[in-house]
FIBAPA-682253 format. One record per residue (C-alpha): residue in three letters; x negated, z negated, y negated. Coordinates in steps of 0.02 Angstrom, whole numbers, plus 50000, padded with zeros to 5 digits. Each point is the difference from the previous one (the first is absolute). Example, Ala and Ser with C-alpha at 12.3 -4.5 7.8 and 13.67 -1.06 7.14 Angstrom:
<pts>
ALA493854961050225SER499315003349828
</pts>
This chain:
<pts>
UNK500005000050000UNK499335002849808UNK500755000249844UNK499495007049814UNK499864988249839UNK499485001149840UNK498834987249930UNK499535003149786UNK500565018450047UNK498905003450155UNK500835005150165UNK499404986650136UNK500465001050195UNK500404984850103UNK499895000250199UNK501114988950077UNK500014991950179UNK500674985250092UNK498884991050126UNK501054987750110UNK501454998849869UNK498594997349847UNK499975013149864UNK498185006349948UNK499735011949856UNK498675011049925UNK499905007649823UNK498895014449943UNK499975010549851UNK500315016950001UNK499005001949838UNK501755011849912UNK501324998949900UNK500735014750058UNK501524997250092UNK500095016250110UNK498034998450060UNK500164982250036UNK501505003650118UNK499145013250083UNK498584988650031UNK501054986350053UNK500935012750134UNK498575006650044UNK498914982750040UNK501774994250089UNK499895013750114UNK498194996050048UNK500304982050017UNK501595001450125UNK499085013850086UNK498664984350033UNK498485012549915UNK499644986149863UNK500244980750004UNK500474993149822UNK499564984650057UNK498155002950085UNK499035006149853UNK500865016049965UNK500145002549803UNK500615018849907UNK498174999349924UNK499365002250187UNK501195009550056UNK499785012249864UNK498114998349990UNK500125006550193UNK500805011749957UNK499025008649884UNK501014995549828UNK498454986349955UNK500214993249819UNK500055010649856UNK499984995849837UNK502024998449912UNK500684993950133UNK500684980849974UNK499194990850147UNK499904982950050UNK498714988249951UNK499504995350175UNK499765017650025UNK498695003949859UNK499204985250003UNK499535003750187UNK499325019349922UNK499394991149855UNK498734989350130UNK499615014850105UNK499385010249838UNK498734985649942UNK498685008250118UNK498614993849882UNK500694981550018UNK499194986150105UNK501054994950134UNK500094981349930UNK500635009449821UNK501295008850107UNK500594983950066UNK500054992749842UNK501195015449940UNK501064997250176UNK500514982149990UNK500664999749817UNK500985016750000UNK500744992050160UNK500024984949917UNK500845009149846UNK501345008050114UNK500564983250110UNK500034989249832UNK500815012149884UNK500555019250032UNK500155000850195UNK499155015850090UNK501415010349971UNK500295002449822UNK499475016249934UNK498474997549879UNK501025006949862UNK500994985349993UNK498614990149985UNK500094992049812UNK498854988949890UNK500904986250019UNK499784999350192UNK498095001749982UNK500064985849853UNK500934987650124UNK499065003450147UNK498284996349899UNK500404986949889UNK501004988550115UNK499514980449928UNK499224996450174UNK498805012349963UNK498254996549954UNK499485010649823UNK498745008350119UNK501015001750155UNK501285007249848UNK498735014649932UNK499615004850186UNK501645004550042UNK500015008749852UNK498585007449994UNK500275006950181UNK501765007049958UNK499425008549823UNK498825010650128UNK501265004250128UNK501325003949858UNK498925011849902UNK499585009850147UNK502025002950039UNK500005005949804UNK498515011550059UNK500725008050152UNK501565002549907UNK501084987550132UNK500664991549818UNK500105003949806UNK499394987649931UNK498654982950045UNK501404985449995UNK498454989250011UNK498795008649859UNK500854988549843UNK499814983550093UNK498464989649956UNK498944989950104UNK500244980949980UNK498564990549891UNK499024988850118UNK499994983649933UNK498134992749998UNK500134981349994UNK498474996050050UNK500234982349968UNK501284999250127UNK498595003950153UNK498474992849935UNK499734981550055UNK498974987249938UNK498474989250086UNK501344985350010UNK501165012350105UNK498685008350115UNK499504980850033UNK501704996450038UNK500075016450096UNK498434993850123UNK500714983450015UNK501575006350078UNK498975009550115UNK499024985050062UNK501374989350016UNK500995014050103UNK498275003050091UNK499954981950047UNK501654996750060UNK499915015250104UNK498274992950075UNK500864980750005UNK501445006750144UNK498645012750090UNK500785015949933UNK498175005349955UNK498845002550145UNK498885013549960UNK498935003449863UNK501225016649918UNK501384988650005UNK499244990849848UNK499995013849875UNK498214996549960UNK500155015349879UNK501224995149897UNK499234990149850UNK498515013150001UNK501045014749979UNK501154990349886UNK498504997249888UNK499165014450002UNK501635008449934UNK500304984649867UNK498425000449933UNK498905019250037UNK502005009949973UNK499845011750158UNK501475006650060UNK500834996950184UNK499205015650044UNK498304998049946UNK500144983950068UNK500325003950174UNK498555014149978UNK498474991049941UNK498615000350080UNK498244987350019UNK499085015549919UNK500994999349873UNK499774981549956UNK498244999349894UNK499754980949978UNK498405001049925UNK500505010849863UNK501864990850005UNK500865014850001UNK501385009550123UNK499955019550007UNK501865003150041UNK500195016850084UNK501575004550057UNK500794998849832UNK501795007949940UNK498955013249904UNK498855004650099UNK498654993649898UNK498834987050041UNK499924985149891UNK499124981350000UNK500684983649980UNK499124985249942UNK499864984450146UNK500464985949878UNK499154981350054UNK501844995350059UNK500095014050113UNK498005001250044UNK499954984650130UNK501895003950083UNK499165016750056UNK498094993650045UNK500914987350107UNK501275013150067UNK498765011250040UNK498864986550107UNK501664998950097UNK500295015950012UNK498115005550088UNK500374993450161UNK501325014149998UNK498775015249951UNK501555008949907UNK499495012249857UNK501444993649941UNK500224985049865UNK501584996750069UNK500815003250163UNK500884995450154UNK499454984650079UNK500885003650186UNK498615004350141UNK500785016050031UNK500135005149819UNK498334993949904UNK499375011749870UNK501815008449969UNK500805001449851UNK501284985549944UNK501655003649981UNK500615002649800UNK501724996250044UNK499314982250081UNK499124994649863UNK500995004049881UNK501734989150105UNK499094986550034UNK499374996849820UNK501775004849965UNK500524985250098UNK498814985449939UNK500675005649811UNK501814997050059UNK499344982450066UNK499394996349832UNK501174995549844UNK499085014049894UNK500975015649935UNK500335012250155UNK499935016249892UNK498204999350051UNK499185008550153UNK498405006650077UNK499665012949846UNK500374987049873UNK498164992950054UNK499165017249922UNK501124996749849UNK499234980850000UNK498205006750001UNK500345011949871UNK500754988649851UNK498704987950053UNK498555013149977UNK500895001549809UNK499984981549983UNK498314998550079UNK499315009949843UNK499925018850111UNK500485012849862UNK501565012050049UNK498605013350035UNK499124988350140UNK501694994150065UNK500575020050038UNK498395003850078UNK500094981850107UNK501765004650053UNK499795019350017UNK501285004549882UNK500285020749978UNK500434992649796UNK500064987649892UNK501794999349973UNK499944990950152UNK498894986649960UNK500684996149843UNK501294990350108UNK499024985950008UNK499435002849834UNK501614997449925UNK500254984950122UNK498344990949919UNK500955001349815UNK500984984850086UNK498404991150034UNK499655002249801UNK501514992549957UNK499914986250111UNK498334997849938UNK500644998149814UNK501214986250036UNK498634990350095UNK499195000649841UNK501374995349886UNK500284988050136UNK498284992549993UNK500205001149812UNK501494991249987UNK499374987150097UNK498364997549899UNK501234998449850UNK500774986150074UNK498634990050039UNK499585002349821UNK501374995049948UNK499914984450105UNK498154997749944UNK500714999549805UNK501424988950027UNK498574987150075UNK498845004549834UNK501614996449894UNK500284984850093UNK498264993749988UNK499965002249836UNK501564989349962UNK499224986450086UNK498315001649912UNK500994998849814UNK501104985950066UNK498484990350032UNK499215002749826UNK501464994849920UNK499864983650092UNK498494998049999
</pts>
């Protein structure tokens, strides 16, 4: 059984069948508004589907069946989404396959949360791109990927002449709010950070939950610092290596950098005895690696990012500071203190390996709050010192009264 509808003007067929008294349905577009051409169709796919030659229900779509049969997709014909999204993929033969992915999950994403696969992509309007992107849930970044992933696919249906006009080409991209303040954390906080860990450590240890040496997360505080105070990233993190590590000149070589450039950090005295000590540990292990897996079968392999960055995720939760904060929010730490430190913005791009300046003046803007604090310590300390001298003249005054009482009597 199928039957013709119209849906914003578009002829759609439903298939209808009824499995052990329950009714199941399925809808596809048949991408006209012509009345005459969608009945053919309809009669025609009918007569297929009762003669048993396609199954509705198994996979079979018009775009297929057409495809097989030699009609493809041309451009001016009103097809559905699902349909030219799949051709869209296919034709991004210069994409990696992790880019194609990427393209794959939010147009089906895009389809399940807000058009379905069925609705021809001339129906498509701004206002369904604007709510799919900037739904509140949405992170500002997660909200310019979508976007930024749609614009492409969008402009190439303008290009192959599948629509008339880019329903996404007037929407902006959502500003990315940079409060840095939010994710940097202070020496109190890390402290409080560490202390979680031991006391977590140590109750694990107390009721013999901890029985071999991995189990004690021996890495933690080293990686912890050498984020908080040298401003690596996860990745470089994970990556270093002992011939990297010059502690005679005090100074790490990071390699496998965002860029692509090389770039050194300075090993400040904090951080200089946490990695001599680490790396004594670490020699019984032989691993060109500063940090990596601990289990017998696994020494010398890279750690896992996602690992390091939950479980510093989890002592942060187990303290009371602000939980905005997370593994990257160390880099951000060692970058305003560089500023604060007395680095100049120039010295604090080249630390962090930033492409531009723009992005280090972050933190410089964050130091104009040191500034200020540091102006009402001063008018703090001032106001003080004027009250002890007031206090000092009120005992001058007071002396004095007593000296001229006594002449008088005397």
């Amino acid at each position: 059984m199928a039957s013709l509808y119209q849906r914003n003007g578009f002829y759609q067929i439903a298939f209808s069948k009824r499995v052990n008294g329950k009714l199941y349905q399925k809808k596809f577009s048949l991408g006209t508004k012509n009345k005459r051409q969608a009945e053919k169709k309809k009669a025609e796919y009918l007569d297929l589907y009762e003669k048993g030659e396609i199954d509705p229900f198994g996979g079979w779509t018009p775009r297929l069946h057409e495809s097989r049969n030699g009609q493809g997709i041309s451009p001016g014909q009103s097809f559905a989404i699902s349909v030219l999204a799949t051709e869209f993929i296919e034709k991004r033969s210069q994409a990696s396959e992790a880019t194609k992915s990427n393209y794959k999950n939010i147009l089906d994403y895009f389809q399940r949360e807000q058009t379905g696969e069925t609705l021809p992509v001339t129906m498509v309007t701004e206002d369904d791109v604007r709510k799919f992107c900037f739904k509140k849930d949405l992170a500002s970044a997660s909200q310019a990927n979508y976007l930024r992933h749609l614009k492409v696919f969008f402009n190439w249906l303008l290009e192959r002449g599948y629509v008339k006009t880019d329903v996404s080409k007037a929407i902006q991209k959502p500003s990315v709010k940079k409060n840095i303040s939010d994710k940097t954390i202070s020496k109190q906080d890390l402290d409080k950070i560490f202390d979680a860990f031991d006391k977590d450590m140590g109750e694990k240890k107390s009721r013999g939950a901890i029985t071999k040496d991995y189990q004690k997360r021996l890495w933690f505080k080293p990686v912890v610092l050498l984020a908080y105070y040298g401003g690596l990233r996860l990745k470089e993190v994970v990556n270093l290596k002992w011939e990297h590590v010059n502690f005679k000149r005090r100074m790490i070589t990071v390699t496998d950098t965002k860029s692509g450039e090389e770039r050194t950090v300075p090993i400040l005295k904090e951080l200089l005895t946490v990695l001599k000590s680490w790396k004594h540990r670490m020699s019984e292990h032989e691993s060109k690696l500063v940090f990596s897996s601990e289990k017998a079968h696994y020494i010398g392999t890279k750690m896992s990012k996602h690992n390091i960055s939950m479980v510093y995720r989890k002592y942060v939760k187990a303290t009371k500071i602000k939980t905005t904060t997370n593994f990257h929010g160390l880099r951000h730490t060692a970058g305003t203190n560089y500023m604060r430190m007395g680095y100049d913005i120039n010295e604090v791009a080249k630390i962090l390996g930033h492409s531009s300046l723009e992005v280090t003046r972050v933190y410089e803007h964050l130091t104009s709050k040191d500034l200020t604090d540091k102006m009402r310590r001063i008018e703090g300390e001032s106001s003080e010192h004027e009250k002890e001298k007031q206090e000092l003249q009120k005992k001058v005054d007071k002396l004095e009264k007593e000296i001229s009482r006594l002449k008088k009597e005397a």
